[in-house]
C-alpha positions in Angstrom: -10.2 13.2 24.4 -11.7 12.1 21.1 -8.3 11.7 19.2 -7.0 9.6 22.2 -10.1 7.6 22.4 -9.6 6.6 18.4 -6.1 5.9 19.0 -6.9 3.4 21.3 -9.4 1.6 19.5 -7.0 1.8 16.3 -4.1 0.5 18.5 -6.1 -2.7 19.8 -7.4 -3.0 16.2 -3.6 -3.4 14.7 -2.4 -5.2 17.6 -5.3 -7.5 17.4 -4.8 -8.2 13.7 -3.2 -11.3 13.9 -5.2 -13.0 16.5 -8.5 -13.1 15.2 -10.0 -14.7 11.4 -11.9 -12.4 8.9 -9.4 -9.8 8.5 -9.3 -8.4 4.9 -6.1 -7.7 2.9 -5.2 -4.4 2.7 -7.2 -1.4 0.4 -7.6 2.0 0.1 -11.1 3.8 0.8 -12.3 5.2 -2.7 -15.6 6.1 -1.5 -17.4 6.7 1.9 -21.7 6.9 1.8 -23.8 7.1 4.5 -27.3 6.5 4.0 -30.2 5.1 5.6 -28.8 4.6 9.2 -25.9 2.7 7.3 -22.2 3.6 6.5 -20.5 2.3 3.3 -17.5 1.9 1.8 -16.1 1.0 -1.4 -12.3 -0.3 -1.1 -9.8 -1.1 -3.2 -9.7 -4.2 -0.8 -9.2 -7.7 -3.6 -11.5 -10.3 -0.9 -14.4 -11.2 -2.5 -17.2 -10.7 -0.2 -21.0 -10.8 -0.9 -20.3 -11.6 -4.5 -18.2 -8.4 -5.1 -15.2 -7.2 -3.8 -14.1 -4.1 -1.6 -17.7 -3.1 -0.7 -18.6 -3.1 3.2 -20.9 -1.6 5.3 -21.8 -1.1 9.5 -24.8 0.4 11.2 -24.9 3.6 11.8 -26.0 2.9 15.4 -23.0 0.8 16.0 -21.1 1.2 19.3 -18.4 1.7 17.4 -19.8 3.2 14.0 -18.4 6.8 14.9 -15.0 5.5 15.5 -15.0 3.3 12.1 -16.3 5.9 10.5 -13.5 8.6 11.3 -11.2 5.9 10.3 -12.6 5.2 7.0 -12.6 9.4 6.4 -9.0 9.7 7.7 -8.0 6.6 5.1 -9.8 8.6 2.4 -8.5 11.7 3.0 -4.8 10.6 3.5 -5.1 7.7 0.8 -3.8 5.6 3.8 -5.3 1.8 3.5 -7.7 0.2 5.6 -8.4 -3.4 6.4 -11.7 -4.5 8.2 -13.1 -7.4 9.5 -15.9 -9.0 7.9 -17.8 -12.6 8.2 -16.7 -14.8 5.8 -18.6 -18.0 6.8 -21.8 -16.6 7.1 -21.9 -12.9 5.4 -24.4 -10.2 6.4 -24.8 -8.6 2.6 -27.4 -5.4 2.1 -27.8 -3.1 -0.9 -25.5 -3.5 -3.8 -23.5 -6.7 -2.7 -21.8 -4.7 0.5 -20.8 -7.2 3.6 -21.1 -6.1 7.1 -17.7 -4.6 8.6 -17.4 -5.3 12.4 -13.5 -3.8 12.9 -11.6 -1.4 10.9 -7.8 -0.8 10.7 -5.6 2.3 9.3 -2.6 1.0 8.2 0.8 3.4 7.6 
């Protein structure tokens, strides 16, 4: 039930891609933290973001923090990339430079 329930949301997320701004280039997960109610990522992901690049973070009370969260392990563990969707206009930037991540995508 889980699986199919990730598949879904990983499905609309690809499928989605091209319809909607903010989408990231594609990178690989090179780090996954979670700390403070917050989950973080470093990427190898080239957009410049918060004044750094490949750093992103979500709350850990998300609706949908679990499912990113599975996908950023999976992409770690596989060494599959990732592309996420951030706010480039108006960016929400904590800790060390690391800009909110409201969508994640595990690419092939």
């Amino acid at each position: 039930m889980k699986f199919s329930r990730l598949l879904i949301v990983v499905s609309v997320l690809f499928l989605s891609k091209n319809t909607y701004a903010g989408w990231t280039t594609e990178g690989v997960v090179e780090q996954v933290i979670s700390h403070n109610g917050l989950h973080l990522i470093h990427t190898t992901i080239s957009d410049t973001t918060c004044a750094s690049t490949g750093k992103f973070w979500w709350p850990a009370d998300d609706s949908d923090a679990k499912d990113m969260l599975s996908i950023a392990l999976a992409a770690l563990m596989s060494g599959k990339k990732v592309t996420l969707v951030h706010d480039t206009d108006t960016p929400d930037c904590r800790l060390d430079n690391f800009n909110k991540a409201t969508h994640m995508s595990i690419k092939n």
